[in-house]
mmCIF file as gemmi writes it, N, C-alpha and C atoms, coordinates in Angstrom:
data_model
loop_
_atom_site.group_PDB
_atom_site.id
_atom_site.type_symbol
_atom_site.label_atom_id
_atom_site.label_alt_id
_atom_site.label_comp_id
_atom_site.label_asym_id
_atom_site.label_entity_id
_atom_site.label_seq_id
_atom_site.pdbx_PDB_ins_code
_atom_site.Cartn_x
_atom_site.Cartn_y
_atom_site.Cartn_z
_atom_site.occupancy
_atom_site.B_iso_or_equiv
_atom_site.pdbx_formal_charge
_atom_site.auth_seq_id
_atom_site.auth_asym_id
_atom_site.pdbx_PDB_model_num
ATOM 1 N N . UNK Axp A 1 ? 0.815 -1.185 0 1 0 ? 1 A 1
ATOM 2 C CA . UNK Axp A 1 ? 0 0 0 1 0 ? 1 A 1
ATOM 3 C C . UNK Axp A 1 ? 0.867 1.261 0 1 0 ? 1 A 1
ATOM 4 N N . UNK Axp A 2 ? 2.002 1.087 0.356 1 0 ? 2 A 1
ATOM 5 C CA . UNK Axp A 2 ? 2.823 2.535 0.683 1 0 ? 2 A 1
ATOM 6 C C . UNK Axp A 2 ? 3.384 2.955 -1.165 1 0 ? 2 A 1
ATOM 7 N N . UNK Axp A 3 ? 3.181 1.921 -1.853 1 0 ? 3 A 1
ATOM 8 C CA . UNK Axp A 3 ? 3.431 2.79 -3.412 1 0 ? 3 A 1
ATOM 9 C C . UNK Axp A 3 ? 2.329 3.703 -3.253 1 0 ? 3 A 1
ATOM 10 N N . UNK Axp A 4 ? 1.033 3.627 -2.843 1 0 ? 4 A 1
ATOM 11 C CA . UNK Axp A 4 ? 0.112 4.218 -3.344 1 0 ? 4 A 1
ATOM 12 C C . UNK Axp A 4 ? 0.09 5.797 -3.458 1 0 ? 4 A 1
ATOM 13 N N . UNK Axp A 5 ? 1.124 6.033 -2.19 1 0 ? 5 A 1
ATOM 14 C CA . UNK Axp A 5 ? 1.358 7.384 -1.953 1 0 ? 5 A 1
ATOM 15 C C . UNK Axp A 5 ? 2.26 8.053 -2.827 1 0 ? 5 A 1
ATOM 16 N N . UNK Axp A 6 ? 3.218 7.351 -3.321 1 0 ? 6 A 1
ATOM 17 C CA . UNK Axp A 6 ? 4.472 7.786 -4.236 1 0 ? 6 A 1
ATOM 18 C C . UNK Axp A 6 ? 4.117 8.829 -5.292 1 0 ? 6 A 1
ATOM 19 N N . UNK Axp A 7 ? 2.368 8.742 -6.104 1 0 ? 7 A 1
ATOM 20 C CA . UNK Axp A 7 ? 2.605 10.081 -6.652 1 0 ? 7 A 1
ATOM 21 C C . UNK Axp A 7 ? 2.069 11.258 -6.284 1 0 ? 7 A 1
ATOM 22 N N . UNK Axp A 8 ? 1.709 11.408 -4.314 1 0 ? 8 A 1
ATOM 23 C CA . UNK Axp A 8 ? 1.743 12.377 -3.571 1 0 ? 8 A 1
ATOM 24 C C . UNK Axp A 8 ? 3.149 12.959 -3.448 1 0 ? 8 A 1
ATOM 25 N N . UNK Axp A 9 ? 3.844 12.197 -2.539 1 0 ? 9 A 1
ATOM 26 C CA . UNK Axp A 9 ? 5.296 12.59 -2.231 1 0 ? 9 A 1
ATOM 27 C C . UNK Axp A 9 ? 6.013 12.704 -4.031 1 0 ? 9 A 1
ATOM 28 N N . UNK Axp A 10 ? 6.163 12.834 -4.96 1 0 ? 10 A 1
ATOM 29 C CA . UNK Axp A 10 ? 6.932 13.011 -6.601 1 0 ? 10 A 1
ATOM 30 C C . UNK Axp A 10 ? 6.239 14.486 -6.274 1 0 ? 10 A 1
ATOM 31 N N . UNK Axp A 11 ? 4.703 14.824 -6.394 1 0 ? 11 A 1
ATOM 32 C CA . UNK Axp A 11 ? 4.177 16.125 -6.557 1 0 ? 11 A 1
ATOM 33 C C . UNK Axp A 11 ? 4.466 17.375 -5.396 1 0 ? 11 A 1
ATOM 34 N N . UNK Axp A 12 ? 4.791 16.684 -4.214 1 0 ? 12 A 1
ATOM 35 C CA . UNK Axp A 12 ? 4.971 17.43 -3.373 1 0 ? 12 A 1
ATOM 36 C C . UNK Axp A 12 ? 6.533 18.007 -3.188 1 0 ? 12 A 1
ATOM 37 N N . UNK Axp A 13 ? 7.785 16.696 -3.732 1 0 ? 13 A 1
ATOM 38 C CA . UNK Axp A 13 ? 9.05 17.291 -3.703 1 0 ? 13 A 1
ATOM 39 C C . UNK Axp A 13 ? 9.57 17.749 -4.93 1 0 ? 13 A 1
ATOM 40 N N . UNK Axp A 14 ? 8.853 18.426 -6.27 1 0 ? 14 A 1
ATOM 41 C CA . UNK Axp A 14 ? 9.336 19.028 -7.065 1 0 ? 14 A 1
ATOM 42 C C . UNK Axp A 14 ? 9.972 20.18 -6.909 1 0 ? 14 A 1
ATOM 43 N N . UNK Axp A 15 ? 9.509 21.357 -5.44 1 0 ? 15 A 1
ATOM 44 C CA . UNK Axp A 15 ? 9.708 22.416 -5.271 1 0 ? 15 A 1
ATOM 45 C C . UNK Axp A 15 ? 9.485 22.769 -3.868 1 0 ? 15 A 1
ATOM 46 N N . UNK Axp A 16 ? 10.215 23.221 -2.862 1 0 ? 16 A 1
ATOM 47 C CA . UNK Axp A 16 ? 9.848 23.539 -1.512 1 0 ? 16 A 1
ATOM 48 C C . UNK Axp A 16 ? 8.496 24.614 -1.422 1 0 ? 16 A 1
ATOM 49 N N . UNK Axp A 17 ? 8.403 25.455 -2.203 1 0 ? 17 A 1
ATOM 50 C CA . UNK Axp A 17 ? 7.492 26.223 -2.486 1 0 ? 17 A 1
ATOM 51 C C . UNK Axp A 17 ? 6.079 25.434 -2.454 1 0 ? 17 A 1
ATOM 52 N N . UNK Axp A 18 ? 6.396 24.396 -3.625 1 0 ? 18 A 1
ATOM 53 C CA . UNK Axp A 18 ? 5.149 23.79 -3.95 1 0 ? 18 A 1
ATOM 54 C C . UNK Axp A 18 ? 4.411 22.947 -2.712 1 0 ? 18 A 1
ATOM 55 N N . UNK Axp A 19 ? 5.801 22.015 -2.342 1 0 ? 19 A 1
ATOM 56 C CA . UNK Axp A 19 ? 5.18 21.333 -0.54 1 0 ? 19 A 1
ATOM 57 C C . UNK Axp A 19 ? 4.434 22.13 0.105 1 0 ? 19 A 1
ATOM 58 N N . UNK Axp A 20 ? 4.854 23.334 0.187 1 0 ? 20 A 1
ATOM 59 C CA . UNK Axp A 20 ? 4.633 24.376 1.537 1 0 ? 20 A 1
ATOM 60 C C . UNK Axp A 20 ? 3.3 24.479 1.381 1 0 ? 20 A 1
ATOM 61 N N . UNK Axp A 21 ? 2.969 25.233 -0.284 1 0 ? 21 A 1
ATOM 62 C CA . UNK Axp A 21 ? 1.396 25.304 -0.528 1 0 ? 21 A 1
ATOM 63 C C . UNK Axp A 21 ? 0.474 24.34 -0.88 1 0 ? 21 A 1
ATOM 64 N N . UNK Axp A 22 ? 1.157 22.664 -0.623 1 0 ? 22 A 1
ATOM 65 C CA . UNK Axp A 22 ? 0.318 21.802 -0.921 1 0 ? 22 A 1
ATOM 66 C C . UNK Axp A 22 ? -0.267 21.712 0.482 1 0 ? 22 A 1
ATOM 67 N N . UNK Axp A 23 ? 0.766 21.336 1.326 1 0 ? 23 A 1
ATOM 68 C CA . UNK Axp A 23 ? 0.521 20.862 2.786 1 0 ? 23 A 1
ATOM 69 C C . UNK Axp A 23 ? -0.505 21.828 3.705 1 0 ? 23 A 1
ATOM 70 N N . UNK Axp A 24 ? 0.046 22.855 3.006 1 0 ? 24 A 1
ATOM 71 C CA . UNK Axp A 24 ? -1.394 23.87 3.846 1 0 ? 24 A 1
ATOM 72 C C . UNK Axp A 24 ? -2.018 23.909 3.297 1 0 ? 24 A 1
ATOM 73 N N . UNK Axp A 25 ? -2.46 23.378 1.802 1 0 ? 25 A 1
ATOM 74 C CA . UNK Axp A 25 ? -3.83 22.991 1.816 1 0 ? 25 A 1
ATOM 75 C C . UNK Axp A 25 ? -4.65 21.816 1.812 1 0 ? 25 A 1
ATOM 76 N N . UNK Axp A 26 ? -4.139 20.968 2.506 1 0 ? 26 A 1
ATOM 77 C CA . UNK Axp A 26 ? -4.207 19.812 2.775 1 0 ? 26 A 1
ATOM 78 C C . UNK Axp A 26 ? -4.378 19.833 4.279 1 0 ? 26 A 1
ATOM 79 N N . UNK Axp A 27 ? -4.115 20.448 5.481 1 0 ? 27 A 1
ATOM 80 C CA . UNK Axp A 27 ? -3.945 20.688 6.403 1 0 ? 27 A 1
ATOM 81 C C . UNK Axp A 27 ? -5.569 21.691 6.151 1 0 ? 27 A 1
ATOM 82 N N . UNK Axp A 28 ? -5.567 22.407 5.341 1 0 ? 28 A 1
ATOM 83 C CA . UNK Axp A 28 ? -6.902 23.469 5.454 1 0 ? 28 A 1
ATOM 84 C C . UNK Axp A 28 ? -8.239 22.256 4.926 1 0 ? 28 A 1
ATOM 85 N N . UNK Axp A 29 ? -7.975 20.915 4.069 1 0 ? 29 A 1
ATOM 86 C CA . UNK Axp A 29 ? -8.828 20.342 3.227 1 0 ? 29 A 1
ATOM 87 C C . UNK Axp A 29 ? -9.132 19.551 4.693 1 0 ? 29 A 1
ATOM 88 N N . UNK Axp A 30 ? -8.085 19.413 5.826 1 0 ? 30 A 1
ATOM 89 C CA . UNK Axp A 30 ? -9.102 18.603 7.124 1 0 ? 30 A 1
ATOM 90 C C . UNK Axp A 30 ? -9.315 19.271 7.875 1 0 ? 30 A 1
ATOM 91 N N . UNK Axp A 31 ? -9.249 20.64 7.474 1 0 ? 31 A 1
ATOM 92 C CA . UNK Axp A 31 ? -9.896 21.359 9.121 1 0 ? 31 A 1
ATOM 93 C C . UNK Axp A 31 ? -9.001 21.933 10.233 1 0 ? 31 A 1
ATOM 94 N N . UNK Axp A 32 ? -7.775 21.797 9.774 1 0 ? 32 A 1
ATOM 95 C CA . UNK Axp A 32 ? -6.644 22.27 11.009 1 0 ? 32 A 1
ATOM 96 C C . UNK Axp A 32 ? -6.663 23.544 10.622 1 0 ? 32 A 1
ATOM 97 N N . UNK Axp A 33 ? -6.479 24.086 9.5 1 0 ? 33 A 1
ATOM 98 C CA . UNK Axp A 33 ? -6.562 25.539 9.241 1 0 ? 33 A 1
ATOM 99 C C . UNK Axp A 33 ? -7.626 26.489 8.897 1 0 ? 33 A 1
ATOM 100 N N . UNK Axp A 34 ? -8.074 27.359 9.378 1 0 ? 34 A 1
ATOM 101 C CA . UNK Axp A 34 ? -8.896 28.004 8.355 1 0 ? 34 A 1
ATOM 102 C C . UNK Axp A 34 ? -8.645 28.675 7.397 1 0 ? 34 A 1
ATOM 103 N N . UNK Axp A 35 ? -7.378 28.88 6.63 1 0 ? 35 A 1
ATOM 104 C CA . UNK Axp A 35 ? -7.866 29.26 5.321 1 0 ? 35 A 1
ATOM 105 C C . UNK Axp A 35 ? -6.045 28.446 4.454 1 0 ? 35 A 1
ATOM 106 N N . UNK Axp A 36 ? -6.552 28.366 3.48 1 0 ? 36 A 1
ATOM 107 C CA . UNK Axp A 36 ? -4.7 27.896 2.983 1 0 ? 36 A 1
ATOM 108 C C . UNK Axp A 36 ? -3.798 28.901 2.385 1 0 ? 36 A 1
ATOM 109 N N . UNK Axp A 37 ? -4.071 30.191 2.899 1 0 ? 37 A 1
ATOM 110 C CA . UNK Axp A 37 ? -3.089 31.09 2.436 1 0 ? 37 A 1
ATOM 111 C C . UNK Axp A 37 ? -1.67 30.709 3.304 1 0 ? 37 A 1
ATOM 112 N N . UNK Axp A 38 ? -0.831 30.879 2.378 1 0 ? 38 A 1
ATOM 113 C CA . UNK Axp A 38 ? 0.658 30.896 3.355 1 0 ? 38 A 1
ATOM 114 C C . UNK Axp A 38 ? 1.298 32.656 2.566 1 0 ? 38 A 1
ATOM 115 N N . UNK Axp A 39 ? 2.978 31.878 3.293 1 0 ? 39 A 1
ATOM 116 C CA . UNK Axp A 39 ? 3.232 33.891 2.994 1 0 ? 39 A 1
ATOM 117 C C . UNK Axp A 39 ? 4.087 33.554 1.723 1 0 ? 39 A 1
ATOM 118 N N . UNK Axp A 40 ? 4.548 34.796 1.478 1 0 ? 40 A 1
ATOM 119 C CA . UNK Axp A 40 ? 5.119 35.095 -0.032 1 0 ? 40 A 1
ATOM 120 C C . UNK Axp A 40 ? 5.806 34.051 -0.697 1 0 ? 40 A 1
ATOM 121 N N . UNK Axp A 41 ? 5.572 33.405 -2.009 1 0 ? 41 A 1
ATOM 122 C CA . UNK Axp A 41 ? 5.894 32.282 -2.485 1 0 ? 41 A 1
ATOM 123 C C . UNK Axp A 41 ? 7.175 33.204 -3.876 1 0 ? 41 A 1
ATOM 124 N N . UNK Axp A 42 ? 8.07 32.176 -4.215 1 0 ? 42 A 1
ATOM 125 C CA . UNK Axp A 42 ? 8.396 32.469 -5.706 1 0 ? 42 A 1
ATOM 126 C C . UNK Axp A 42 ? 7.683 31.449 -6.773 1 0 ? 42 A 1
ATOM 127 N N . UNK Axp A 43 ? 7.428 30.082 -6.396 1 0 ? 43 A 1
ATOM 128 C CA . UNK Axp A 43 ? 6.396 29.479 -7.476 1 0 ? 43 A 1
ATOM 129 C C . UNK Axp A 43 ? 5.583 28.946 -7.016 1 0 ? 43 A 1
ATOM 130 N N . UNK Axp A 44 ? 4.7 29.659 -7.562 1 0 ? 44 A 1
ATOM 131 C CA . UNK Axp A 44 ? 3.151 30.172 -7.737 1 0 ? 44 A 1
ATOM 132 C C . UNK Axp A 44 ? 2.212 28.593 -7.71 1 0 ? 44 A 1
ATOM 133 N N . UNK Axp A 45 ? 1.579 28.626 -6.949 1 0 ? 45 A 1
ATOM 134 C CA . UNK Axp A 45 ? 0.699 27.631 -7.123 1 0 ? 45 A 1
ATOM 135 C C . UNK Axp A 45 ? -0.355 27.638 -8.213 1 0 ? 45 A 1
ATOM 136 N N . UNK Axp A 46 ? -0.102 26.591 -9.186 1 0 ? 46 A 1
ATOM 137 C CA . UNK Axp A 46 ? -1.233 27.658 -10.678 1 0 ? 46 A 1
ATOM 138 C C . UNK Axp A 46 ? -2.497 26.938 -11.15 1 0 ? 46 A 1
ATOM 139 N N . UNK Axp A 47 ? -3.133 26.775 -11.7 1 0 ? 47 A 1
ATOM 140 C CA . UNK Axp A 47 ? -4.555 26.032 -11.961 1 0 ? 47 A 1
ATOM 141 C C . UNK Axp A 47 ? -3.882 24.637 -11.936 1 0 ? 47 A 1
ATOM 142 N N . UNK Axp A 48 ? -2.77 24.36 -12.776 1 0 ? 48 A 1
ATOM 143 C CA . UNK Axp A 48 ? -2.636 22.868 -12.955 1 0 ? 48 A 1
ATOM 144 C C . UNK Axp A 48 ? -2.453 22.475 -11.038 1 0 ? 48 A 1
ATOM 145 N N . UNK Axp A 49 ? -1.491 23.155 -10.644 1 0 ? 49 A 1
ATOM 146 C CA . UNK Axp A 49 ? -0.908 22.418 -9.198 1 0 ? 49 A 1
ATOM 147 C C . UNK Axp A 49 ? -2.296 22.385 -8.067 1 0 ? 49 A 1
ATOM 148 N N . UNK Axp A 50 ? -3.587 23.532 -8.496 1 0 ? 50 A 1
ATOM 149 C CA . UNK Axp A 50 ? -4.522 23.363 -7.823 1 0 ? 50 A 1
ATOM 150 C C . UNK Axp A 50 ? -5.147 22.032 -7.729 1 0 ? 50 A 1
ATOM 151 N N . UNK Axp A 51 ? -5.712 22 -9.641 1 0 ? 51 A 1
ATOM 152 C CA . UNK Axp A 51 ? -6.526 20.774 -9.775 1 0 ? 51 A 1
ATOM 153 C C . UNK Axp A 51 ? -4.924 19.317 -9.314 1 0 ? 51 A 1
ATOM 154 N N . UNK Axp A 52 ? -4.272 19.08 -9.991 1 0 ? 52 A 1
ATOM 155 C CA . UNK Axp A 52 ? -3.298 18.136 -9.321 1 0 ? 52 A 1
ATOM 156 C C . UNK Axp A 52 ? -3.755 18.239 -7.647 1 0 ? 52 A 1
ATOM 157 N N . UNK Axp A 53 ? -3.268 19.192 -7.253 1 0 ? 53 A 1
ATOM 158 C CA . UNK Axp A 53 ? -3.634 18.647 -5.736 1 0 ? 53 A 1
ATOM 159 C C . UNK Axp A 53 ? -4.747 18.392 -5.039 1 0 ? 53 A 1
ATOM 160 N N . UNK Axp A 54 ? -5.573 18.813 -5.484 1 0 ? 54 A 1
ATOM 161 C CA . UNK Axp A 54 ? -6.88 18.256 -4.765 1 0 ? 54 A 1
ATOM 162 C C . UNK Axp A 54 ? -7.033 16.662 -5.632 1 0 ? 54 A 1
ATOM 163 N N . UNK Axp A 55 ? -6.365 16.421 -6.73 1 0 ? 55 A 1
ATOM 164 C CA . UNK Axp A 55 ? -6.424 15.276 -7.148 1 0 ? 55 A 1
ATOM 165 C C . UNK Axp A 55 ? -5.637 14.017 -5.981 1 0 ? 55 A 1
ATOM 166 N N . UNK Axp A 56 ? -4.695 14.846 -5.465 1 0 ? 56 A 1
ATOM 167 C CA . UNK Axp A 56 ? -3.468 13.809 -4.677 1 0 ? 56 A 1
ATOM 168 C C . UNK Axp A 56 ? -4.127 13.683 -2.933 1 0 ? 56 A 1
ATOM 169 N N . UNK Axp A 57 ? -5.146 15.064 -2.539 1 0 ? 57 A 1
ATOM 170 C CA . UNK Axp A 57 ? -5.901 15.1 -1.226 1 0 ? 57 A 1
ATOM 171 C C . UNK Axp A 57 ? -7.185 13.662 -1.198 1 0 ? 57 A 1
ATOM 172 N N . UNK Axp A 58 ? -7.803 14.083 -2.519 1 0 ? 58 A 1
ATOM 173 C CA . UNK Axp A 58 ? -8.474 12.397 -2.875 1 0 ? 58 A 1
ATOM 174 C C . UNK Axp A 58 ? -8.182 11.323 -2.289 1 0 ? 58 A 1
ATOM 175 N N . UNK Axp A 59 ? -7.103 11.259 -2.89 1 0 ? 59 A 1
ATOM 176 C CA . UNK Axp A 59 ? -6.24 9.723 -3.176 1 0 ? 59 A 1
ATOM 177 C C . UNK Axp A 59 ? -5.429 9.426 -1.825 1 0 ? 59 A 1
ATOM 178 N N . UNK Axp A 60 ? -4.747 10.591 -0.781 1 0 ? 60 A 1
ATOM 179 C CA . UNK Axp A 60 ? -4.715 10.737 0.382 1 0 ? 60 A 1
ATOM 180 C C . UNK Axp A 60 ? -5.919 10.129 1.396 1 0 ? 60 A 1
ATOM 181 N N . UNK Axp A 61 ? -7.137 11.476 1.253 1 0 ? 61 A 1
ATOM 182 C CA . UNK Axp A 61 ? -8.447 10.636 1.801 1 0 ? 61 A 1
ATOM 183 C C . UNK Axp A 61 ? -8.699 8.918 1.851 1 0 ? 61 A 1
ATOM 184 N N . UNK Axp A 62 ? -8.374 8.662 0.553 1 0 ? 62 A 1
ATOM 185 C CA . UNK Axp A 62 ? -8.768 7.039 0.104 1 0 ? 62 A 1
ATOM 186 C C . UNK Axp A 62 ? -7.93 6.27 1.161 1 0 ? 62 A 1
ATOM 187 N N . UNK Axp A 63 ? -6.671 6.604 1.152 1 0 ? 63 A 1
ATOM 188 C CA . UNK Axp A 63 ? -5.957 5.245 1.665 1 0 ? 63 A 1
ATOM 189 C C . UNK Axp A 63 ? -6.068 5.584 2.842 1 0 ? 63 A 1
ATOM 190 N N . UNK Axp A 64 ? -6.32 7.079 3.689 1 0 ? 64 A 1
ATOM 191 C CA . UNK Axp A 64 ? -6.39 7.376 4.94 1 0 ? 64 A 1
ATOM 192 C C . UNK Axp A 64 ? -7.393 6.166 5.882 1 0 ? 64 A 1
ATOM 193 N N . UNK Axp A 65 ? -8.778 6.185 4.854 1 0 ? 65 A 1
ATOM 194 C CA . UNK Axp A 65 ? -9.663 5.396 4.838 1 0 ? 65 A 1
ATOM 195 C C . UNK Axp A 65 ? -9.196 3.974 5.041 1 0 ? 65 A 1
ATOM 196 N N . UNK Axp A 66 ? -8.456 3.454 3.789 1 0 ? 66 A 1
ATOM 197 C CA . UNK Axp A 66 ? -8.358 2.264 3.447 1 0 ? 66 A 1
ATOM 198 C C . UNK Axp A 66 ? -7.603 1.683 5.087 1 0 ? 66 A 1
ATOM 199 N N . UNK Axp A 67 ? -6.447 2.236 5.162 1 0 ? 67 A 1
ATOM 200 C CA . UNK Axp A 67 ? -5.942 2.25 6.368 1 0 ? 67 A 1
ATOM 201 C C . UNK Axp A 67 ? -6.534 1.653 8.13 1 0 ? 67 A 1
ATOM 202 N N . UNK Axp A 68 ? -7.376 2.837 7.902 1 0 ? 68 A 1
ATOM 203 C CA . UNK Axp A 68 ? -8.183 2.317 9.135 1 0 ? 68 A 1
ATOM 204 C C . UNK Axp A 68 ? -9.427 1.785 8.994 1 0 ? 68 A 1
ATOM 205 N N . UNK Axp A 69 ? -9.454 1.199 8.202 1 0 ? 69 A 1
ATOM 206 C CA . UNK Axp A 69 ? -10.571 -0.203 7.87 1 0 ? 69 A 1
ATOM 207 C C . UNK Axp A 69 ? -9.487 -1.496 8.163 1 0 ? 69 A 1
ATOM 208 N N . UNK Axp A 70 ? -8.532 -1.247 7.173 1 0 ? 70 A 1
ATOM 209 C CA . UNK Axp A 70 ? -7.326 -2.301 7.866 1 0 ? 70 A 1
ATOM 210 C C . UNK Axp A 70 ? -6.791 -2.528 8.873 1 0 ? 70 A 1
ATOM 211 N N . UNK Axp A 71 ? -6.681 -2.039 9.881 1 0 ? 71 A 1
ATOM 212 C CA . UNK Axp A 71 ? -5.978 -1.241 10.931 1 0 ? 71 A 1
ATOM 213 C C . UNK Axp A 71 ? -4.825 -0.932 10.774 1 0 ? 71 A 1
ATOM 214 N N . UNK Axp A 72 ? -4.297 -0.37 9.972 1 0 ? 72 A 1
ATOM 215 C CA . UNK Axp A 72 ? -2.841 0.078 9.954 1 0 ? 72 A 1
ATOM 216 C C . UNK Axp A 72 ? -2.75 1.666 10.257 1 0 ? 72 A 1
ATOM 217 N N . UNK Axp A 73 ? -3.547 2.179 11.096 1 0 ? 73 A 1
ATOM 218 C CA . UNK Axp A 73 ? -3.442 3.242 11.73 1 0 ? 73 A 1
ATOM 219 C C . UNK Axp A 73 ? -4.028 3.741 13.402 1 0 ? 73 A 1
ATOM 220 N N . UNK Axp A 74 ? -3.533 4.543 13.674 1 0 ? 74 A 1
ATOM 221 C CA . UNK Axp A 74 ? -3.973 4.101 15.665 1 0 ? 74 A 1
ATOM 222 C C . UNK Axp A 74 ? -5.023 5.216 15.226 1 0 ? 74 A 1
């Protein structure tokens, strides 16, 4: 199951920039944050890295799921 994540972590270490604004919005997509602004970026989070990431928060959700149906999470 841990490939499943591999094309989260590829999308997330292309760019420190890009992690920063994935994770806070991923962090905002469960509720820890209220909003996913972070501070001054040099690359830009852009329509593609939007739709991509809510594509990779999905697929996150899924196995989060899958996980604790299995129990492989406390």
């Amino acid at each position: 199951m841990v490939y499943r994540i591999l094309p989260v972590l590829a999308f997330t270490r292309q760019h420190l920039d890009i992690s920063i604004q994935f994770h806070k919005r991923q962090l905002h997509h469960r509720g820890i944050f209220a909003t996913p602004i972070v501070r001054k970026k040099c690359v830009p989070y852009d329509s593609f890295h939007e739709e991509y990431g809510r594509e990779m928060m999905r697929n996150l959700d899924t196995l989060e799921e899958l996980a604790e149906k299995e129990g492989n999470m406390s």
